[in-house]
SEBA-220478 format. One line per field, with one value per residue (C-alpha): x, y, z; residue number from 1; residue in one letter. Coordinates in steps of 0.5 Angstrom, whole numbers, plus 500, padded with zeros to 3 digits. Layout:
c1 (X:...)
c2 (Y:...)
c3 (Z:...)
i (NUM:...)
aa (A:...)
END
This chain:
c1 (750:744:738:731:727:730:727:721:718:716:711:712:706:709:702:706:709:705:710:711:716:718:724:727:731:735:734:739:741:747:751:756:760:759:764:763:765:768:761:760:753:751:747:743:740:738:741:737:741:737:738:733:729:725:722:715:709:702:701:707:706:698:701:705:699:695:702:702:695:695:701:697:691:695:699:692:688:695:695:687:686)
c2 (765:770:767:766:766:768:765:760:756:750:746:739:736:731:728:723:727:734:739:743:743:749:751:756:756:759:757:759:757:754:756:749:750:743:742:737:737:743:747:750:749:753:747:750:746:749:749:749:751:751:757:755:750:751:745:748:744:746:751:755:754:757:763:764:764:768:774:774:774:780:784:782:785:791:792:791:796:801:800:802:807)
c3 (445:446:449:446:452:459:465:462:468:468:475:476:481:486:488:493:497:496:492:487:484:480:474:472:465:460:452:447:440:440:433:430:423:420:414:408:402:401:403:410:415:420:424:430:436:442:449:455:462:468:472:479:482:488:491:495:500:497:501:500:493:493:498:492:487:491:491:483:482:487:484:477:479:481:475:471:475:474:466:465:471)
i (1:2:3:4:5:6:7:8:9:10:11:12:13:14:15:16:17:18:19:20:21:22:23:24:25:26:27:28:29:30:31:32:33:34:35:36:37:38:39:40:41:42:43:44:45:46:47:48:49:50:51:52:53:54:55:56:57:58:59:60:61:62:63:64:65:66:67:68:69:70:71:72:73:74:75:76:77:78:79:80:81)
aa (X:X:X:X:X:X:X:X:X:X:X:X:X:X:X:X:X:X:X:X:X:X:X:X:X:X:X:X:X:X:X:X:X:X:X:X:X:X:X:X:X:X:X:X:X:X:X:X:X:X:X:X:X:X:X:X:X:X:X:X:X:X:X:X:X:X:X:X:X:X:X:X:X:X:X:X:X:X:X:X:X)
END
């Protein structure tokens, strides 16, 4: 199985208890052979495997934010300057 999309994310807000909740996944398609009738057909589905999840307070999860809008920030002032 090759992936189609490597390390998607997903965030899941848990307003009761205050975290945040995000998932990592890999998404595949997965190649089954269906035989009727004397005729062959490939049926495809996709498969999704989670990878990680990391639970995080509110605070933790704005630090983290704040990181990857820095880095981003840098990355953008590199690539025009």
């Amino acid at each position: 199985m090759k992936p189609i999309y490597c390390n998607t994310a997903s965030i899941t807000n848990n307003n009761k208890t205050g975290e945040v909740c995000i998932s990592f996944t890999h998404i595949y398609n997965e190649h089954k052979m269906s035989v009727s009738g004397g005729s062959m057909t490939d049926v495809s589905m996709p498969v999704v495997s989670e990878e990680a999840c990391v639970v995080m307070s509110r605070g933790s999860f704005l630090a983290l934010k704040k990181l990857v809008d820095e880095i981003a920030g840098q990355i953008t002032r590199q690539q025009n300057g």
